[in-house]
C-alpha positions as CSV (number, residue, x, y, z in Angstrom):
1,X,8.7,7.7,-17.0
2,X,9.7,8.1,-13.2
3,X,8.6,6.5,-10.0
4,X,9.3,7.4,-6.4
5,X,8.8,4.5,-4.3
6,X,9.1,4.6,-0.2
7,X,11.4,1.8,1.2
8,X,10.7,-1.3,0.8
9,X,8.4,-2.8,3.8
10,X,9.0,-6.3,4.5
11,X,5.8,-8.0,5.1
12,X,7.8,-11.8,5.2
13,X,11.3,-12.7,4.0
14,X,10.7,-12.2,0.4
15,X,7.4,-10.3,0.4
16,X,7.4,-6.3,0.6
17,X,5.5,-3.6,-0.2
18,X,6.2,-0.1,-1.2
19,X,4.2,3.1,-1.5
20,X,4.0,5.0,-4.5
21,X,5.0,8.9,-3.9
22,X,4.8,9.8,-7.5
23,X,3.8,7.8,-10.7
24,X,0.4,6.9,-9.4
25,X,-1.2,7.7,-12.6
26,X,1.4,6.3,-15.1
27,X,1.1,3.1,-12.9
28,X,-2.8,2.5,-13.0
29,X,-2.7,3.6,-16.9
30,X,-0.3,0.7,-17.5
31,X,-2.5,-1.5,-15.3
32,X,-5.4,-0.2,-17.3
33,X,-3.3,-1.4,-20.7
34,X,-2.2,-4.6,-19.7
35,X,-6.3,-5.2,-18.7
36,X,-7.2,-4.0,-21.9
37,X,-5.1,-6.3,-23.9
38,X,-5.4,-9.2,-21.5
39,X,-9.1,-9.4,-22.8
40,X,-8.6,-8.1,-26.2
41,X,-5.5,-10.7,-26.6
42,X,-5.5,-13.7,-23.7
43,X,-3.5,-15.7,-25.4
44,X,-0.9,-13.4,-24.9
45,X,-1.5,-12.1,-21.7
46,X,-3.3,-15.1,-19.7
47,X,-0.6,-15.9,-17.1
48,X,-0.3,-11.8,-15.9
49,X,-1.7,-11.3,-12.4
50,X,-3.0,-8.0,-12.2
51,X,-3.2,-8.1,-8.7
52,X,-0.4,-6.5,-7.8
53,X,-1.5,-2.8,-7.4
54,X,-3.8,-1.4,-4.0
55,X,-4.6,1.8,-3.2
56,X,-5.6,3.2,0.2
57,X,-7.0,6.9,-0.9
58,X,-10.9,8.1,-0.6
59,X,-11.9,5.5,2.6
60,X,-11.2,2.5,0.2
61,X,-13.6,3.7,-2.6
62,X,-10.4,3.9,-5.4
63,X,-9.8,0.4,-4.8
64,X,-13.0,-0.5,-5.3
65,X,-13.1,0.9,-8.6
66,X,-9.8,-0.9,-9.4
67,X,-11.3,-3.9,-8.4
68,X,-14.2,-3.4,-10.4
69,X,-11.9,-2.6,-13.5
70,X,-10.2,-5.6,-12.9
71,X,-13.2,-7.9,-13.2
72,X,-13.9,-7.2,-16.4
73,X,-14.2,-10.0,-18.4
74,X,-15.1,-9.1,-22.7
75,X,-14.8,-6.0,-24.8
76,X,-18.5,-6.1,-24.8
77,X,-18.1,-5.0,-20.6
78,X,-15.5,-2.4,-21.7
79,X,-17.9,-0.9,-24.1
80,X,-21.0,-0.7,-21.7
81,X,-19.4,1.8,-19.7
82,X,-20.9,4.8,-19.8
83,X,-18.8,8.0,-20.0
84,X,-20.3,9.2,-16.8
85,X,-19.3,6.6,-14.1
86,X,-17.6,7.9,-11.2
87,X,-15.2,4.9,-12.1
88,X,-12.0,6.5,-13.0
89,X,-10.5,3.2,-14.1
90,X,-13.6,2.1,-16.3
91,X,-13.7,5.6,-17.9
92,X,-9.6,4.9,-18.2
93,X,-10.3,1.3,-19.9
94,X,-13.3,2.4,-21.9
95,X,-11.0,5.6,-23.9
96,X,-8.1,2.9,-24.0
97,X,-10.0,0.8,-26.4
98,X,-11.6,3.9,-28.3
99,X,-8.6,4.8,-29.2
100,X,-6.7,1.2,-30.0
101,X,-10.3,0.9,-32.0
102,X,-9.3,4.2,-33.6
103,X,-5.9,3.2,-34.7
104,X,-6.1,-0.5,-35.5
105,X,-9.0,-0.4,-37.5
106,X,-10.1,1.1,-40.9
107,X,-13.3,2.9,-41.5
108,X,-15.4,0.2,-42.1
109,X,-14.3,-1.2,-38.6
110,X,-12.1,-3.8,-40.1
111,X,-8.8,-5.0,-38.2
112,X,-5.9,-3.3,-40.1
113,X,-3.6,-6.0,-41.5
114,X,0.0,-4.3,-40.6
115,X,-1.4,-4.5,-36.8
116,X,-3.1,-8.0,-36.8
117,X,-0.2,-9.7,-38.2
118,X,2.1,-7.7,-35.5
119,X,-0.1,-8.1,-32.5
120,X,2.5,-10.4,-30.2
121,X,5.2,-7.9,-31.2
122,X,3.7,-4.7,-30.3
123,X,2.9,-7.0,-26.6
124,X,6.2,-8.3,-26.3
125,X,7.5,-4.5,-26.6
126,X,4.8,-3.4,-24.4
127,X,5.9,-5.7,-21.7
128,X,10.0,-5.6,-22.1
129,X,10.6,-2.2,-23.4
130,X,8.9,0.4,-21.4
131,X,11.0,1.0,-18.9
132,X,10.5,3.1,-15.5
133,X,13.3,5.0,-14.0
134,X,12.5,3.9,-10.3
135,X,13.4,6.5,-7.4
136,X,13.4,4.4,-3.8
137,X,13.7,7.1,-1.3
138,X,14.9,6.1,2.0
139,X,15.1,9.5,3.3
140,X,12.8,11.2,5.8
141,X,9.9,13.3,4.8
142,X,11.8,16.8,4.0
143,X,14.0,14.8,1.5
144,X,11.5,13.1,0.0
145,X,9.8,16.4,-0.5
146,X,13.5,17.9,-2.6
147,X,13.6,14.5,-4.8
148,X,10.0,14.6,-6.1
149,X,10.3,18.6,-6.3
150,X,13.5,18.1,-8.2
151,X,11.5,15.0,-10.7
152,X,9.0,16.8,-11.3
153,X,11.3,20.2,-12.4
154,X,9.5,20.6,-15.5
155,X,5.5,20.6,-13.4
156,X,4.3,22.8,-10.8
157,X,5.8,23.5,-7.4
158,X,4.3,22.0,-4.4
159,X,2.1,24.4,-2.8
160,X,0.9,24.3,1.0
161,X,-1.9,22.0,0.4
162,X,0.7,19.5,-1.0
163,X,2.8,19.5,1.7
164,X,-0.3,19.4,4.2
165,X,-1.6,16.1,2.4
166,X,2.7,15.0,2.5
167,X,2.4,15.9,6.4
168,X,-0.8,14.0,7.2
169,X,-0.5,11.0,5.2
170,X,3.1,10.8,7.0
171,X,1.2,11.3,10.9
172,X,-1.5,9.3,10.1
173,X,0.9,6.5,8.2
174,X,3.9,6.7,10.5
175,X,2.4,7.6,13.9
176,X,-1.4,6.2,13.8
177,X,-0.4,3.2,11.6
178,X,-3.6,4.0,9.3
């Protein structure tokens, strides 16, 4: 999958952040994943910090509910949630193991032997070989507009309201420091 990242924003010497222009979704999915199978599997996963990711949309509801999708704890929490939350990332979390459930197990609920003996390979591939083809755009705001148009080719065109919300987040980002 693609990314388009802003430049990098040094925060100290070796410490930088970057905002996500495109691949917002495909990075919270993965996030969701490597949740999932951090509880479902810790002895694989225990020494991943999933702290990595912040977002700053809906007055700092959304990163609440990341937050809250991060502190779960057992598969039992996972399969509390009810389809109804407003919680994007629990929903998320909750169809992720439905459907690992769905594929990993027979009908009598039983752990299918060809994945349970090949558990730490299919984590091992899902941590080394998914690869994202990373766009950092330096550019100003009118570039960065013809870079995600052109990525995103084979999707719909930006239409005014997109390039309102491209316009304001860049005022209020840039110019008001919010």
């Amino acid at each position: 999958g693609t990314m388009q990242l802003s430049y990098k924003k040094f925060i100290v010497k070796n410490e930088f952040e970057q905002d996500v222009i495109d691949g917002q979704q495909r990075l919270s999915t993965i996030l969701c994943i490597i949740k999932y199978l951090q509880i479902r599997y810790p002895v694989y996963l225990e020494n991943i910090d999933l702290n990595w990711l912040e977002t700053r949309v809906n007055n700092g509801k959304e990163n609440e509910f990341l937050s809250e999708m991060l502190l779960l704890e057992t598969i039992d929490d996972i399969r509390k949630i009810d389809d109804s939350t407003p919680n994007k990332y629990l929903r998320n979390i909750h169809l992720i193991d439905e459907i690992f459930v769905e594929h990993t197990t027979d009908d009598e609920q039983k752990n299918l032997p060809l994945f349970c003996n090949n558990v730490e390979r299919f984590i091992k591939y899902f941590l080394s070989d998914i690869y994202f083809v990373v766009v950092e755009t330096l550019a100003g705001l009118s570039k960065t507009i013809q870079i995600f148009k052109t990525i995103n080719t084979a999707g719909l065109d930006l239409n005014g309201s997109d390039l309102f919300k491209v316009h304001l987040y860049e005022y209020l980002h840039d110019k008001k420091n919010k």
